[in-house]
MARGU-744274 format. One record per residue (C-alpha): residue number from 1; residue in one letter; x, y, z. Coordinates in steps of 0.1 Angstrom, whole numbers, padded with zeros to 4 digits. Layout:
<pt num="NUM" residu="a" px="X" py="Y" pz="Z"/>
...
//
This chain:
<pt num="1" residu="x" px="0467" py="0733" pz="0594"/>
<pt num="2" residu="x" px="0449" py="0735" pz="0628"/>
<pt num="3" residu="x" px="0463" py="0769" pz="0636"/>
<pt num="4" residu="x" px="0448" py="0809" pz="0628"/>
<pt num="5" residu="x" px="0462" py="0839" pz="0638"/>
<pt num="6" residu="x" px="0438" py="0863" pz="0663"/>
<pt num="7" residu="x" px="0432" py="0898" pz="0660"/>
<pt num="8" residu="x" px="0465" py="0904" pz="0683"/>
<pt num="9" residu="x" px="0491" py="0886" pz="0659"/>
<pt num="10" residu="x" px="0493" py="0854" pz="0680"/>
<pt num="11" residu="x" px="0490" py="0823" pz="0662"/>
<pt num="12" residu="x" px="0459" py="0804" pz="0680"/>
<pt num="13" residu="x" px="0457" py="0762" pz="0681"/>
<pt num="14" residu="x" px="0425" py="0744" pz="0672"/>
<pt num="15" residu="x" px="0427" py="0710" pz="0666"/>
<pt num="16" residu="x" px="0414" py="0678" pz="0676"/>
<pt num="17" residu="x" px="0432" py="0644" pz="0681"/>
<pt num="18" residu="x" px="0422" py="0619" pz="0693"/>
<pt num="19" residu="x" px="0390" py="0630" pz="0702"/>
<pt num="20" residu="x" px="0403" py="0656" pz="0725"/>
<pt num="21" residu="x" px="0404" py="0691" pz="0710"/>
<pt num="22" residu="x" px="0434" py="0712" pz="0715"/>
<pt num="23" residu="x" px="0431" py="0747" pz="0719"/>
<pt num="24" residu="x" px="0456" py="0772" pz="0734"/>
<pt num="25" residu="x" px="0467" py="0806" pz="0726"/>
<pt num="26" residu="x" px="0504" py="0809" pz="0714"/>
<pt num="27" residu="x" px="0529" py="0831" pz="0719"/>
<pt num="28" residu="x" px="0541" py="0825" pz="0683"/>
<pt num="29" residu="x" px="0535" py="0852" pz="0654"/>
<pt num="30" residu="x" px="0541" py="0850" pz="0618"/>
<pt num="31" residu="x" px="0571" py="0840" pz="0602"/>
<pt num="32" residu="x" px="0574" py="0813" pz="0636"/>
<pt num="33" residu="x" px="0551" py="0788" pz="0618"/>
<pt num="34" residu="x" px="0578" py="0761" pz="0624"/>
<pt num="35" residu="x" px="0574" py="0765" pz="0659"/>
<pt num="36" residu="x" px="0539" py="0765" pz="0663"/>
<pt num="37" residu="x" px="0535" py="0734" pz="0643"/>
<pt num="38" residu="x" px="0567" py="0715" pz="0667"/>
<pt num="39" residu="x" px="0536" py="0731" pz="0695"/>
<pt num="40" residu="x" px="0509" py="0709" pz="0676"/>
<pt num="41" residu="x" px="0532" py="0672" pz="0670"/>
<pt num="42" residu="x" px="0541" py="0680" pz="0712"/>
<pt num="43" residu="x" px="0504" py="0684" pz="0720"/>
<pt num="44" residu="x" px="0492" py="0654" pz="0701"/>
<pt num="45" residu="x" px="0521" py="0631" pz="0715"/>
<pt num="46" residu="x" px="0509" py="0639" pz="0750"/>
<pt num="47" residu="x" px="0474" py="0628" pz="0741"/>
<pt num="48" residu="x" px="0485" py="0598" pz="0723"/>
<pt num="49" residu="x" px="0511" py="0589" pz="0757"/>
<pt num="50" residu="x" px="0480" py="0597" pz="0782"/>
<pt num="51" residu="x" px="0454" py="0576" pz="0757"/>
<pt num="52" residu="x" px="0472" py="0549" pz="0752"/>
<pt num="53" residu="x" px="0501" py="0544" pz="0777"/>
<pt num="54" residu="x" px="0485" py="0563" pz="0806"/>
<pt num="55" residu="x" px="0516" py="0585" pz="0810"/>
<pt num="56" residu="x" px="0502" py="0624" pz="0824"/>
<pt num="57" residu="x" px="0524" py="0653" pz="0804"/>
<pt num="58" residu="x" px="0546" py="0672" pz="0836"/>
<pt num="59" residu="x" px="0532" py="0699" pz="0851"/>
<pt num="60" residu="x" px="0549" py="0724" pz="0876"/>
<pt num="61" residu="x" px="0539" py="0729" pz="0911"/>
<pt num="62" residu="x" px="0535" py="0770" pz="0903"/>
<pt num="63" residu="x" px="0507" py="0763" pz="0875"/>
<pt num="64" residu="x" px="0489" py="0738" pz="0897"/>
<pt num="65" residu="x" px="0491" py="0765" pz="0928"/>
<pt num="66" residu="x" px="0480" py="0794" pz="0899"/>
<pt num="67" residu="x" px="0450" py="0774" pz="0883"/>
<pt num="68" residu="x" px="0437" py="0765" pz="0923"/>
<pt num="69" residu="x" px="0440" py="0804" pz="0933"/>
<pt num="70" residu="x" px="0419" py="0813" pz="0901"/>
<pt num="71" residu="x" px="0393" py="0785" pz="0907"/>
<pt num="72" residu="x" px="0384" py="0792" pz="0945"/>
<pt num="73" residu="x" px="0395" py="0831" pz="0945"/>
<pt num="74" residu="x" px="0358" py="0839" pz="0955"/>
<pt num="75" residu="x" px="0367" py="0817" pz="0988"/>
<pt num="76" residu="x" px="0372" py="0832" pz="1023"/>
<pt num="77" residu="x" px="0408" py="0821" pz="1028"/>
<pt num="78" residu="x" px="0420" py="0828" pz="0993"/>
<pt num="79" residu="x" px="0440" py="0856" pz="1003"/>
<pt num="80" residu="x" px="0460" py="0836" pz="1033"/>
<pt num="81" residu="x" px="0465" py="0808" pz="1009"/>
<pt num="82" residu="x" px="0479" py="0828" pz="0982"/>
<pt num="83" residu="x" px="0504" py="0845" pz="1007"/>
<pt num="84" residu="x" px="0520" py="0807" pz="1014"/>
<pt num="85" residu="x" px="0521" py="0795" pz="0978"/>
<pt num="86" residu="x" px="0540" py="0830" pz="0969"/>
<pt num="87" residu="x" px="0566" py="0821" pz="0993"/>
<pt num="88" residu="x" px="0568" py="0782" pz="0987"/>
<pt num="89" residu="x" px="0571" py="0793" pz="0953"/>
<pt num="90" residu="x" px="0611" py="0801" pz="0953"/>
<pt num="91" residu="x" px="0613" py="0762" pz="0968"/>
<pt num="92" residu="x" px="0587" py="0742" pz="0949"/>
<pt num="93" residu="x" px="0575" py="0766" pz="0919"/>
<pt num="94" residu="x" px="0599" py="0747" pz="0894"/>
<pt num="95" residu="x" px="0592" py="0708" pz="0907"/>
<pt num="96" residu="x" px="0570" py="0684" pz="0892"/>
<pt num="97" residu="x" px="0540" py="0683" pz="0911"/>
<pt num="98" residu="x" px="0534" py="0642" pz="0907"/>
<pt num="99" residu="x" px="0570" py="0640" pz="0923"/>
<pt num="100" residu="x" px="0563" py="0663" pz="0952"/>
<pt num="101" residu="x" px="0559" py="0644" pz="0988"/>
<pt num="102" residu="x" px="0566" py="0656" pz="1023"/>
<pt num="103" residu="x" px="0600" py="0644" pz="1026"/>
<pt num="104" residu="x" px="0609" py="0655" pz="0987"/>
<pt num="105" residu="x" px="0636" py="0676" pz="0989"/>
<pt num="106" residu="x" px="0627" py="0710" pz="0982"/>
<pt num="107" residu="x" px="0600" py="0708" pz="1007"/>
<pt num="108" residu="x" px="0625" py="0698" pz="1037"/>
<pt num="109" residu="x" px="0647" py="0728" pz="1026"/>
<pt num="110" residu="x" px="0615" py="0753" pz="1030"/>
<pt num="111" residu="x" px="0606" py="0734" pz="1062"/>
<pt num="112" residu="x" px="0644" py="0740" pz="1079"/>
<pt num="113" residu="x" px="0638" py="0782" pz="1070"/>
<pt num="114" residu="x" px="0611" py="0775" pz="1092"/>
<pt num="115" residu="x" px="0630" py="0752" pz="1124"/>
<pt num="116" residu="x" px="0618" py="0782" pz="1147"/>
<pt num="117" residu="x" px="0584" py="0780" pz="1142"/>
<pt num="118" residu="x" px="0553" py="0758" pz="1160"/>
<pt num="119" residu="x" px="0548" py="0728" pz="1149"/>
<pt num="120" residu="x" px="0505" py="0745" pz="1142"/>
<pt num="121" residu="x" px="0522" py="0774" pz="1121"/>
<pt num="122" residu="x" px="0541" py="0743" pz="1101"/>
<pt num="123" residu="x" px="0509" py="0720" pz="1097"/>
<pt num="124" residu="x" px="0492" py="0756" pz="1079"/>
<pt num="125" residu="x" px="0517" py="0756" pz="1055"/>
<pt num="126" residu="x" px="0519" py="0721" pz="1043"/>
<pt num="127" residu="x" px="0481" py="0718" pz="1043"/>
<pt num="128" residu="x" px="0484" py="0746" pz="1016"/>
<pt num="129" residu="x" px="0508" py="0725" pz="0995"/>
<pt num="130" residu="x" px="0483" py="0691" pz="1001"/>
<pt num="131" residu="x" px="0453" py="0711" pz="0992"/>
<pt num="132" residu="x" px="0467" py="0722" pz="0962"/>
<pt num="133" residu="x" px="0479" py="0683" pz="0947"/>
<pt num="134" residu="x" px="0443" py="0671" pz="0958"/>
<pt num="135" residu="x" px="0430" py="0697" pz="0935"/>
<pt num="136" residu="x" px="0450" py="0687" pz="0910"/>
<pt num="137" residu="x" px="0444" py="0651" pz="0916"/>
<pt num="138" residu="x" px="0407" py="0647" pz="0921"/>
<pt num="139" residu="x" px="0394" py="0682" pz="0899"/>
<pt num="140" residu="x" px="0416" py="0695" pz="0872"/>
<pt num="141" residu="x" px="0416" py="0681" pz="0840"/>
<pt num="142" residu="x" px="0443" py="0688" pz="0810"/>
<pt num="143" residu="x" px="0440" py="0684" pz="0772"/>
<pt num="144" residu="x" px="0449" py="0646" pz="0771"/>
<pt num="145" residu="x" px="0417" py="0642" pz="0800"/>
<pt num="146" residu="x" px="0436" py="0629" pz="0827"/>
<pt num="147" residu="x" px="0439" py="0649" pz="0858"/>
<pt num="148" residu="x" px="0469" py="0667" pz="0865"/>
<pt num="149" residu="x" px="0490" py="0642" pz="0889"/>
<pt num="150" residu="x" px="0479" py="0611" pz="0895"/>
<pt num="151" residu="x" px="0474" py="0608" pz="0933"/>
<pt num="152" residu="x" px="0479" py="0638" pz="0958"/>
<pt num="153" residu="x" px="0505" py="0622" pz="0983"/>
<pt num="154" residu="x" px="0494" py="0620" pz="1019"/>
<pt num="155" residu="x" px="0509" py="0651" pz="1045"/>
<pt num="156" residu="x" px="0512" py="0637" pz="1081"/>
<pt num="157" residu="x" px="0505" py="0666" pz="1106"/>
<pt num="158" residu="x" px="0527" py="0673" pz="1134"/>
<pt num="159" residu="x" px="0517" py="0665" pz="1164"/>
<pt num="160" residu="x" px="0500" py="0700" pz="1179"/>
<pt num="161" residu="x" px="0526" py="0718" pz="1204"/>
<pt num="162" residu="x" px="0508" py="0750" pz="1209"/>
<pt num="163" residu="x" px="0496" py="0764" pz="1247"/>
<pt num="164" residu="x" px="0466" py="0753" pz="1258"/>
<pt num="165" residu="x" px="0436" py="0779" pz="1255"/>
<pt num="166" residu="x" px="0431" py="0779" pz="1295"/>
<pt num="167" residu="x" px="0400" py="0801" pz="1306"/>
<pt num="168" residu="x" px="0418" py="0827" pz="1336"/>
<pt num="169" residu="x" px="0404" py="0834" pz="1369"/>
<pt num="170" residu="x" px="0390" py="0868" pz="1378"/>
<pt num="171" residu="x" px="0420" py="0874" pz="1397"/>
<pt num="172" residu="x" px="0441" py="0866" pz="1370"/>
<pt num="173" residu="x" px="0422" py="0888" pz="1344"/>
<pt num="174" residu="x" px="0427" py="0917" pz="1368"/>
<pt num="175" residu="x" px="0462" py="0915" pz="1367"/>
<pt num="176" residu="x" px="0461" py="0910" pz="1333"/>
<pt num="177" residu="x" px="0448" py="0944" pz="1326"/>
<pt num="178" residu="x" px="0464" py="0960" pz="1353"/>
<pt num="179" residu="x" px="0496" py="0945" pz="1338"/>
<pt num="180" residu="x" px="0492" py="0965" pz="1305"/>
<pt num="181" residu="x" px="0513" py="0997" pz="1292"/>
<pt num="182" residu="x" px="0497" py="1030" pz="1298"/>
<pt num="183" residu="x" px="0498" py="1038" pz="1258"/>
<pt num="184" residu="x" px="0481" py="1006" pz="1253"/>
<pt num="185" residu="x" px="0446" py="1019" pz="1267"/>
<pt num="186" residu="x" px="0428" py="1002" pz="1232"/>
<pt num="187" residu="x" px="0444" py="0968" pz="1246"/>
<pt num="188" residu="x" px="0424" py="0972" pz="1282"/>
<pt num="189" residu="x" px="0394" py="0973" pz="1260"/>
<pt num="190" residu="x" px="0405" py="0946" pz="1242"/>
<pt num="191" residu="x" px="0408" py="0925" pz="1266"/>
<pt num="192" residu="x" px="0370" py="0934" pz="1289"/>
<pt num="193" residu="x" px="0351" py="0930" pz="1253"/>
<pt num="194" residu="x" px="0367" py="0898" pz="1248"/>
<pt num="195" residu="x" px="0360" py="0883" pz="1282"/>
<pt num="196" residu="x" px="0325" py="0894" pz="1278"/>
<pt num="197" residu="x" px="0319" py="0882" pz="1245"/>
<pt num="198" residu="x" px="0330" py="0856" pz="1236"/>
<pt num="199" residu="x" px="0341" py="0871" pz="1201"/>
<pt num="200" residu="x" px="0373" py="0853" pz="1182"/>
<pt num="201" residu="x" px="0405" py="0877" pz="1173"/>
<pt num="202" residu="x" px="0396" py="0882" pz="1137"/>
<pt num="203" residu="x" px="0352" py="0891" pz="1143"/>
<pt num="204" residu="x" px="0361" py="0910" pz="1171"/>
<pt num="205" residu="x" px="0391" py="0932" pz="1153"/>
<pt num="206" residu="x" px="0370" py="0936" pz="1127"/>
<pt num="207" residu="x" px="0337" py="0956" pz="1145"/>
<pt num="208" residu="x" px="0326" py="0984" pz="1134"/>
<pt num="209" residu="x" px="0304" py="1014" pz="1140"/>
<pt num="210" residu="x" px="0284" py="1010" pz="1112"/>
<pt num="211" residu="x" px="0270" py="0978" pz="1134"/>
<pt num="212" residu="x" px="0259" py="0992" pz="1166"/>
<pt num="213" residu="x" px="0227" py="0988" pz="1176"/>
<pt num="214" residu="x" px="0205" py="1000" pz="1203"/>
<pt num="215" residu="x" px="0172" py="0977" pz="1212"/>
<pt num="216" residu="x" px="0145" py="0984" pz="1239"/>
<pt num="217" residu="x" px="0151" py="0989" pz="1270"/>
<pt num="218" residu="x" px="0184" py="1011" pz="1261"/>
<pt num="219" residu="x" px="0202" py="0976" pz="1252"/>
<pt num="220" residu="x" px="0232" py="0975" pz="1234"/>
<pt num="221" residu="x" px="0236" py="0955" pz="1207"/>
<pt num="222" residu="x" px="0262" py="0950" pz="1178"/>
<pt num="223" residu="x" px="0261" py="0934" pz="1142"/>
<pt num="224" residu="x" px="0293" py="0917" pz="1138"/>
<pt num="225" residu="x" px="0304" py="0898" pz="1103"/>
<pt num="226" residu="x" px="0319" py="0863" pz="1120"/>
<pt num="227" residu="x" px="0343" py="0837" pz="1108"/>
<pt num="228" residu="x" px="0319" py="0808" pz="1087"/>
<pt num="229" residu="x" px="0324" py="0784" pz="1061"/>
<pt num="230" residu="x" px="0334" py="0795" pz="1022"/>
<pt num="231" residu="x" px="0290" py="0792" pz="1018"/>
<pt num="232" residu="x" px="0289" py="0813" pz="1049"/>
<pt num="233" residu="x" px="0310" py="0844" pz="1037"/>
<pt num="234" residu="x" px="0284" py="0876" pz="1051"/>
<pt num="235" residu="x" px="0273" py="0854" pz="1082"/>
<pt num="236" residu="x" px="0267" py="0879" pz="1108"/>
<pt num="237" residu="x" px="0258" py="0876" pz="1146"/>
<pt num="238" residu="x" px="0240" py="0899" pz="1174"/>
<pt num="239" residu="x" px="0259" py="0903" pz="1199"/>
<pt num="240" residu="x" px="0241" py="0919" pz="1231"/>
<pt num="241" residu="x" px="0266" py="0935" pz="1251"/>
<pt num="242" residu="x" px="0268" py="0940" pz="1295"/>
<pt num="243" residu="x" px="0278" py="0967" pz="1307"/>
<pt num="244" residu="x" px="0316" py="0962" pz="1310"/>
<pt num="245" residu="x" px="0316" py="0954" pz="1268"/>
<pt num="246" residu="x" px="0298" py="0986" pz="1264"/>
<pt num="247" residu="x" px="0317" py="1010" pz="1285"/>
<pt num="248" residu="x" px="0352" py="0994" pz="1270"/>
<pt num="249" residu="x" px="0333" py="1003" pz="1232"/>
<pt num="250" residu="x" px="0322" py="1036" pz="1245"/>
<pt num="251" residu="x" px="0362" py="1044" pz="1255"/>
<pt num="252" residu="x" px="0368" py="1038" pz="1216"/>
<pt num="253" residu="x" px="0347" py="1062" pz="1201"/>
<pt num="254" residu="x" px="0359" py="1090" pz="1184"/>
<pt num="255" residu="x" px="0398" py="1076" pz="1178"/>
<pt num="256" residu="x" px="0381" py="1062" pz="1144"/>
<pt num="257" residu="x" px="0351" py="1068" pz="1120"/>
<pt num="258" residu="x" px="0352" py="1032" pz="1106"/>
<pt num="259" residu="x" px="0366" py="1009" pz="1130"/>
<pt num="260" residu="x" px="0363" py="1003" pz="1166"/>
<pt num="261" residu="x" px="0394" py="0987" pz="1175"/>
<pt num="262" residu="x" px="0428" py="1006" pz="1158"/>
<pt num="263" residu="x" px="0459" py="1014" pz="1168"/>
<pt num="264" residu="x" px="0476" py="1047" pz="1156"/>
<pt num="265" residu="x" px="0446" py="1056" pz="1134"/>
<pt num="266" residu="x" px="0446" py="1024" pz="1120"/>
<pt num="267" residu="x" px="0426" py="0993" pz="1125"/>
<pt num="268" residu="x" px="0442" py="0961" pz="1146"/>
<pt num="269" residu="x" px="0451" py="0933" pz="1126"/>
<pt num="270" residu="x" px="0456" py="0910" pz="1154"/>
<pt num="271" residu="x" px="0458" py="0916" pz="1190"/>
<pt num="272" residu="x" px="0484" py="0890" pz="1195"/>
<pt num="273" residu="x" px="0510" py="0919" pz="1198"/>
<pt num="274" residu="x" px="0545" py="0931" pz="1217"/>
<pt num="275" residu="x" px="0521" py="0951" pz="1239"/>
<pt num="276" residu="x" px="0501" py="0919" pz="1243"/>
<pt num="277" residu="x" px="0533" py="0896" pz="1249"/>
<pt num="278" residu="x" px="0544" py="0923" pz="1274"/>
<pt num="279" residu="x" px="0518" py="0925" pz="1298"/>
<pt num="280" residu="x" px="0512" py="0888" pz="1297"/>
<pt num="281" residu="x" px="0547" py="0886" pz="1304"/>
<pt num="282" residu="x" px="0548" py="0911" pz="1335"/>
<pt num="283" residu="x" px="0516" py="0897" pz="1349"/>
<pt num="284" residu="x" px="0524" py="0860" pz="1351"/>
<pt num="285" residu="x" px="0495" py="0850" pz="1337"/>
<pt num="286" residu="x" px="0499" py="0826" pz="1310"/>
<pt num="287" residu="x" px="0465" py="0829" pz="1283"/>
<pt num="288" residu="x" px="0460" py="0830" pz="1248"/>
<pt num="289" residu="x" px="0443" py="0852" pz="1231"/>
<pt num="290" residu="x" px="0418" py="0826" pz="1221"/>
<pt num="291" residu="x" px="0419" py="0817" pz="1264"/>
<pt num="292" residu="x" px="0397" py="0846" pz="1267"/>
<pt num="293" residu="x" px="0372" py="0830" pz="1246"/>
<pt num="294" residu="x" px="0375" py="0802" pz="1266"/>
<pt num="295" residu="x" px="0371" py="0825" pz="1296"/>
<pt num="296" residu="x" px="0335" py="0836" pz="1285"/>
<pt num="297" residu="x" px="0327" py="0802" pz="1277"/>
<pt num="298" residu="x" px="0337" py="0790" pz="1313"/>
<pt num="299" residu="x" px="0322" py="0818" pz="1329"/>
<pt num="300" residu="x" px="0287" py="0815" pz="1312"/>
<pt num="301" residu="x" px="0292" py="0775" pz="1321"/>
<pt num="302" residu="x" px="0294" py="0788" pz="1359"/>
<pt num="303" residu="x" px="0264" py="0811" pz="1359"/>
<pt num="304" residu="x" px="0243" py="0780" pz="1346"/>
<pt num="305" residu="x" px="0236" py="0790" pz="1313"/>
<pt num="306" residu="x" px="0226" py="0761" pz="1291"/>
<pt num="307" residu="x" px="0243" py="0745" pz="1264"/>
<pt num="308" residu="x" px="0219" py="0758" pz="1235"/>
<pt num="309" residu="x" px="0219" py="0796" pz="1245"/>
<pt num="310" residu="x" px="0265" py="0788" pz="1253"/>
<pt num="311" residu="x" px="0262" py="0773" pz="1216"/>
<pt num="312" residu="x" px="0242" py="0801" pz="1198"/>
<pt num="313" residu="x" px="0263" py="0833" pz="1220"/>
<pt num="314" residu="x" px="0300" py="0814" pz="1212"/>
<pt num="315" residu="x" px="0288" py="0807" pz="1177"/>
<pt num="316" residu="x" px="0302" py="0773" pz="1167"/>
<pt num="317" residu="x" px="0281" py="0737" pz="1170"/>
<pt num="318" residu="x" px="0270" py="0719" pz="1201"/>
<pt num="319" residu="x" px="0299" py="0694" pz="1201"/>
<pt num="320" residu="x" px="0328" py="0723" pz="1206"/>
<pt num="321" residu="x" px="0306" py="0744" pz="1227"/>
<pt num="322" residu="x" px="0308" py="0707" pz="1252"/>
<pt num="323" residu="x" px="0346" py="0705" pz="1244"/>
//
């Protein structure tokens, strides 16, 4: 019969044709036998096409993108990539993933919603959709044995239109600061612990009391969790802090028990923000936010530190800390 019904009432499939066992749960019950059996002769023509004729059964863009969040959702970037494939969902969801390509349809129509948006912001999107067909290409595997879709098609990035990440001048980080609201006092801070740091947006936003430290000689240190790879997720860093980042720290204490950095009792989620925009705005100074990485880079550069100790207080390899 190749069919039994579980403890729930569903009729469950275990068979083998082929070779290949087939085993799914239904969402037939009894008195749908008819059904479950026109589920069976559909299964075992699949395998037959894929075994003999080398033809893949269709699969739809959503399960690939459901079957790639459940195999890496222990990854770092999980959540960010599940946030894109929600919304190319509405677009793509429905589409046969073996016909999807960068100039299919459904993926121009998304792309036009976004017309406004950088060319970097657009290249983070489709490198969701690629990674999500080269899964399905090179990793999953169906009943029939074949992976998913044949080939993953190739995205071609846009070319990279973003500002620069420019270190500023002294001069320019004065006016900078001077340049910010009076309510935006956590934003001064900001913008001293970055420059004397070298911390990225995310490690920085994310310090928190728990990871101060004081060492000998009444230094002040911090244990900050920092951006690494997926086998890298609790890296964490020392960072030993002058005595501009420790005053601009000491201003925040007290506003929250957790956090360092918030806004309104609650933590910063970026610092890229209309207070940001605005005093970059009224100073003249055009910077990024990652600029004032750059900054510290530059300035350590100037007081002759070498490349190692550079490498080891930016935290990234040898080649980018030269870049």
């Amino acid at each position: 019969m190749g069919y039994n019904e579980n403890k729930k009432g569903f009729y469950v499939v275990d068979t083998v044709y082929l070779g290949r066992r087939i085993y799914r749960t239904t969402c037939y019950r009894k008195g749908q036998e008819v059904e479950v059996e026109a589920f069976i002769r559909e299964a075992k023509q699949q395998i037959f096409e894929a075994r003999r004729r080398g033809i893949r059964p269709p699969v739809v863009f959503r399960d690939c993108a459901v079957a790639y969040c459940v195999a890496h959702q222990y990854h770092k970037q999980i959540v960010w990539v599940e946030k894109r494939l929600e919304e190319w969902d509405r677009f793509i969801g429905n589409v046969n993933a073996g016909e999807l390509h960068q100039q299919h349809p459904a993926i121009r129509r998304y792309l036009l919603g976004k017309s406004g948006c950088k060319n970097k912001t657009i290249n983070n999107y489709l490198e969701v959709v690629f990674r999500v067909l080269k899964w399905s290409a090179d990793t999953v595997r169906d009943d029939t044995g074949l992976t998913w879709i044949a080939t993953a098609p190739a995205f071609k990035r846009l070319p990279n239109d973003s500002a620069p990440h420019q270190p500023i001048s002294w001069e320019e980080q004065y006016r900078l600061i001077d340049a910010v609201s009076p309510r935006g006092a956590h934003l001064k801070n900001l913008i001293l612990v970055y420059v004397n740091t070298g911390l990225r947006d995310t490690d920085l936003l994310g310090m928190e009391w728990a990871g101060e430290r004081l060492l000998p000689g009444n230094i002040t240190a911090w244990v900050v969790k920092v951006k690494g790879s997926a086998k890298q997720r609790d890296k964490e860093i020392l960072i030993i802090l002058n005595d501009i980042a420790r005053a601009a720290i000491e201003r925040q204490r007290g506003k929250h028990p957790v956090y360092v950095f918030t806004y309104k009792g609650r933590k910063l989620q970026r610092t890229n923000t209309s207070a940001w925009r605005n005093a970059r705005n009224k100073s003249g100074v055009s910077v990024t936010v990652h600029g004032l990485r750059h900054t510290f880079g530059h300035r350590l550069r100037e007081a002759g530190v070498d490349e190692e100790t550079r490498k080891e207080l930016l935290g990234h390899s040898t080649s980018l800390t030269t870049h």
